[in-house]
N, C-alpha and C positions, 0 to 999 in steps of 0.2 A: 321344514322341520328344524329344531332348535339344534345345534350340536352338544353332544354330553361332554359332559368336563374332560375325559378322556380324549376326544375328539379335538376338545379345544389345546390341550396340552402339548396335542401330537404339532397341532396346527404351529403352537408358539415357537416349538422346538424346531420344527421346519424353518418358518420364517429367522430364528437368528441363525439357524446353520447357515443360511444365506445368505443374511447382512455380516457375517461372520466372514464369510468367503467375499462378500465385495470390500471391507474390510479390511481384509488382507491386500488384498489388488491395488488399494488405495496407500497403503504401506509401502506398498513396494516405489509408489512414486515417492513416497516422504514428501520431503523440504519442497520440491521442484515447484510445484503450483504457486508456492508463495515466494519460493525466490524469485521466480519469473516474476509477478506483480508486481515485489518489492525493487526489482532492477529497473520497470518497466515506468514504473510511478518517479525511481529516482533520475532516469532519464530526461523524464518529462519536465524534473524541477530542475535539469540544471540548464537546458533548452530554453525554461523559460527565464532564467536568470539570463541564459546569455544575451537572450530577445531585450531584459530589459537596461542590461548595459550597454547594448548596442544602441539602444533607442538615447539611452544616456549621455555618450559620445557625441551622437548625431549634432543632442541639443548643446552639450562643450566646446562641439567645434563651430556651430553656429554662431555661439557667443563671443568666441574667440575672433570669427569672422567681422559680428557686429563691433567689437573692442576697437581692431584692427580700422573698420571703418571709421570709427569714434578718434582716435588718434589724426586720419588723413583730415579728418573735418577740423581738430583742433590745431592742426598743424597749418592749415588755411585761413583758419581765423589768426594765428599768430602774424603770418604775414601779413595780413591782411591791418592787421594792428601797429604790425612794425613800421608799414608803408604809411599809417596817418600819422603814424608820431613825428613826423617826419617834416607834418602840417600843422600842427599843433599851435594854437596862437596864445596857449596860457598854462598857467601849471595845475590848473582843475583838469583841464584833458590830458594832460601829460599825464597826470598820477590814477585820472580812470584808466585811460589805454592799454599804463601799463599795470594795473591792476588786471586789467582783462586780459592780458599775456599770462601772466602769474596763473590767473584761473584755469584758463587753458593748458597751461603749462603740468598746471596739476591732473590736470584729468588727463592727459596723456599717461603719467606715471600712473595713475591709478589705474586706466585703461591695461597697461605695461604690466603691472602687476596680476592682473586678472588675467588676463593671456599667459600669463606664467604659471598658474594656479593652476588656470583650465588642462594647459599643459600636460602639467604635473597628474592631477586625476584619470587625464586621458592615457597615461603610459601605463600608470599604477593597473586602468581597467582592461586595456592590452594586456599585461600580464595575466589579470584573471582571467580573461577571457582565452588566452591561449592554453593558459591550464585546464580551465575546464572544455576544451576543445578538445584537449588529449583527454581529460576524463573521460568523456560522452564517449570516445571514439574505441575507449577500453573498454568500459560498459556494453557497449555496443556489443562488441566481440563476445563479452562474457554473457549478456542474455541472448544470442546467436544460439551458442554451443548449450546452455539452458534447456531452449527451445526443443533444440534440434536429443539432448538428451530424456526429455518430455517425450517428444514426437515421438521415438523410439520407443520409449516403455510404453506410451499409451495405443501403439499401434499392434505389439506383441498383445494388452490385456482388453484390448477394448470390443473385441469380439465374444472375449467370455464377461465382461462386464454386462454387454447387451442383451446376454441372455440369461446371466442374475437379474438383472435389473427386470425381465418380463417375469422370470420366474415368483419373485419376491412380490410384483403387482398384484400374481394371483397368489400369491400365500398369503399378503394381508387380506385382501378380498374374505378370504376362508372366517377370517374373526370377526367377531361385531364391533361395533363401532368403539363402546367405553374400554374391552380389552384390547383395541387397535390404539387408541389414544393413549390409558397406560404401559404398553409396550414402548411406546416411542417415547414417551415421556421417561422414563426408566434411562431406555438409549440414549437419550439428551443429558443424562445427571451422573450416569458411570464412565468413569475413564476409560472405560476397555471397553465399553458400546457390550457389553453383556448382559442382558435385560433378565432371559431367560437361566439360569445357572443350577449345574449339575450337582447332587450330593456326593461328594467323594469323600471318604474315610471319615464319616460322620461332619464335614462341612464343608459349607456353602463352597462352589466352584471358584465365586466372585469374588466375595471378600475374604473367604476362610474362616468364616466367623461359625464357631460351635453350632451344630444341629443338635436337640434334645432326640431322643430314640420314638417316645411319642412321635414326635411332629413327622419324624422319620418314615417311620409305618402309617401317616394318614399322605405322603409323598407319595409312598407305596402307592397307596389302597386308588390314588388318581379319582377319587372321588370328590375332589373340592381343589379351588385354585390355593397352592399356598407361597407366601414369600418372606422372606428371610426377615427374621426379626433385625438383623444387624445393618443390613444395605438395601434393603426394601425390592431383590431382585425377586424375578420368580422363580422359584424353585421346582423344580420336577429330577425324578428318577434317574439313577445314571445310565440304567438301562432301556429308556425311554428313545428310540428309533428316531433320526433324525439326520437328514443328508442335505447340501445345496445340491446335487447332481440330478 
């Protein structure tokens, strides 16, 4: 059997004293759910910064390593040069040879130089990396205490949440579907999750927005759904019965 408008009003009324009261429970956590995530994600990024200067180093010191080998090769060729000039039976070899000293010569400094550089980056990323060593490690601490403040409020509320939360099941249940879908759709668009809202001293609970005395008395009469010309909520009777308990 269909429920009459009354029936359904009571129904509405019900259902937001309920999300009204999870509502509240969810207040009471505030910020916390998203400071956690927020702490939790910035964690994550400086973990992964550190992962990619460490890998960074890795390959600085490597290179420094490779540099380091690039110098012992040139420094071998140089003797290696000094010892034929030494044989030398004309001045075309004499001015290749020592061209080929020269060259070598240079590439050790350039070698010298880049080991300098690599250096240089690699203390710079030490520093960062010890900073944000101490970052993470404060972080840490502060989404810890977060958590652990979380845990606490959601352990006090989470036993009356689970039984709003079955209650509210079967109170949507009670409405049909298009006044199930406009109720939540309401809830989605008002700041105060007020979908259903009271007439008090001729206006709306929700916005405060003027009630005409007509539209007042057909509130009354609960023979038709009506809602507020100004904020689109639904409006019923202030006297209209309605508890989460």
């Amino acid at each position: 059997m269909e429920a009459s408008i009354e029936e359904r009003l009571k129904n509405l009324a019900d259902l937001q004293a309920i999300d009204s009261k999870i509502d509240e429970i969810k207040s009471i956590r505030g910020e916390l759910p998203m400071e956690v995530s927020d702490l939790e994600d910035e964690i994550a990024g400086l973990e992964t910064r550190l992962e990619k200067y460490t890998e960074e180093m890795k390959e600085q010191e490597a290179s420094i390593t490779a540099n380091k080998n690039k110098i012992k090769e040139s420094q071998q060729f140089i003797k290696k040069y000094q010892s034929q000039l030494e044989n030398v039976k004309n001045n075309r070899e004499y001015d290749a040879l020592s061209k080929e000293i020269e060259i070598q010569g240079l590439e050790i400094q350039a070698a010298e130089k880049r080991i300098g550089e690599y250096g240089k980056q690699i203390d710079l990323k030490k520093e960062t990396l010890e900073a944000a060593t101490t970052e993470i490690a404060g972080r840490k601490i502060d989404l810890e205490n977060k958590k652990k403040e979380l845990s606490t409020i959601v352990e006090e509320t989470e036993k009356e949440e689970k039984e709003l939360l079955a209650k509210r099941a079967k109170a949507e249940a009670k409405l049909e579907e298009r006044l199930r879908s406009a109720y939540n759709r309401i809830r989605r668009n008002v700041k105060n999750g007020i979908a259903v809202a009271n007439v008090m001293r001729n206006s709306c609970s929700g916005c405060f927005g003027n009630i005409p005395p007509q539209m007042q008395a057909d509130i009354r009469s609960r023979k038709k759904i009506i809602v507020c010309e100004h904020c689109g909520r639904i409006l019923i009777d202030a006297n209209e019965e309605a508890q989460a308990s």
